[in-house]
N, C-alpha and C positions, 0 to 999 in steps of 0.2 A: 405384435409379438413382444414377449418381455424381452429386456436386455441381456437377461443373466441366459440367455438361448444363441446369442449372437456372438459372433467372435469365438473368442474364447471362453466367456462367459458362464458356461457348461462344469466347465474343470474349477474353474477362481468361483464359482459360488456352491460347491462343493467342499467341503474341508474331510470330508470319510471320501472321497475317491482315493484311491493307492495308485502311485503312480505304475504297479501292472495293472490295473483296469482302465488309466488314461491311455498306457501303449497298447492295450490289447482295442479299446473305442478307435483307435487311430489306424490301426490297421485292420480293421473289418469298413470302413469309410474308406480305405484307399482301393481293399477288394473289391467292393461293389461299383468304383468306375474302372475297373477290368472292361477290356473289349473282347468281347468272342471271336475266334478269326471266322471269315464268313466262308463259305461255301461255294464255291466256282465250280459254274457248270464250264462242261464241254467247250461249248464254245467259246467264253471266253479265256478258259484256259489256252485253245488253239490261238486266239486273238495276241495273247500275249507272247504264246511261243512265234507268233509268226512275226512280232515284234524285233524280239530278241536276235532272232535268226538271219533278221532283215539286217539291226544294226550291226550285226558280227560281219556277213556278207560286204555290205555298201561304207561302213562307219559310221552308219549317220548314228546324231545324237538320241538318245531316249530319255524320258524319266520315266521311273519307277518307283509307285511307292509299295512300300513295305511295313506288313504288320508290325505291331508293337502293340502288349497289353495295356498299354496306359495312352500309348499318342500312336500316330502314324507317320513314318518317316518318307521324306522323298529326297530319291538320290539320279543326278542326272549325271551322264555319262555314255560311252561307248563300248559296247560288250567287244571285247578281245577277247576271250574264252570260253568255251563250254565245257563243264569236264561232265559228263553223263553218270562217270560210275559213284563221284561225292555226289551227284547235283546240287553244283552250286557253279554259278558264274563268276568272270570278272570281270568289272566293269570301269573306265576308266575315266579319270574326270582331270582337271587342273591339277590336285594336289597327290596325285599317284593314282593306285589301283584299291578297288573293295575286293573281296569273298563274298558272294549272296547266295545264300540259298533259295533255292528253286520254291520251295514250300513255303518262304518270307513274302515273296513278290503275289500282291492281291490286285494290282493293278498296274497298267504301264500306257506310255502316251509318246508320241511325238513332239522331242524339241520344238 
């Protein structure tokens, strides 16, 4: 592969790119690793509410991770609240309390 394709290499062996056709190359490259959020059947959607339900009940710890177009987040903690009418939880950990919404969480696990 040539050099002038590597790195940077693209913009610096271009001298007519305009720096809005560099920002506009820069962000259609950040759009296309967008993650799609995925689709949760039934069951494990139930999987996770019985997670949730469980930690709220018992304390025990959970992780969860939670979408994000660009990365996936995991937050470990103990649900102390469920408010049904925002749907979003609270979940507790060392450094205080989150807000999550219900519609973030694509997955969840046992400490």
């Amino acid at each position: 592969m040539s050099k002038k394709l590597k790195g940077n290499g693209l913009f610096e062996s271009s001298r007519m790119m305009l720096p809005e056709h560099k920002e506009a190359y820069l962000t259609h490259q950040q759009n296309l690793r967008k993650n799609t959020r995925p689709q949760l059947d039934d069951q494990e959607m139930e999987r996770i509410s019985r997670l949730i339900a469980e930690s709220l009940e018992l304390g025990k710890e959970i992780t969860l991770v939670l979408f994000g177009e660009l990365n996936r987040a995991e937050i470990t903690g103990v649900v102390t609240k469920i408010d049904l009418q925002q749907k979003n939880i609270r979940i507790t950990d060392g450094n205080g309390f989150r807000w999550i919404k219900l519609s973030d969480i694509i997955d969840g696990r046992w400490k």
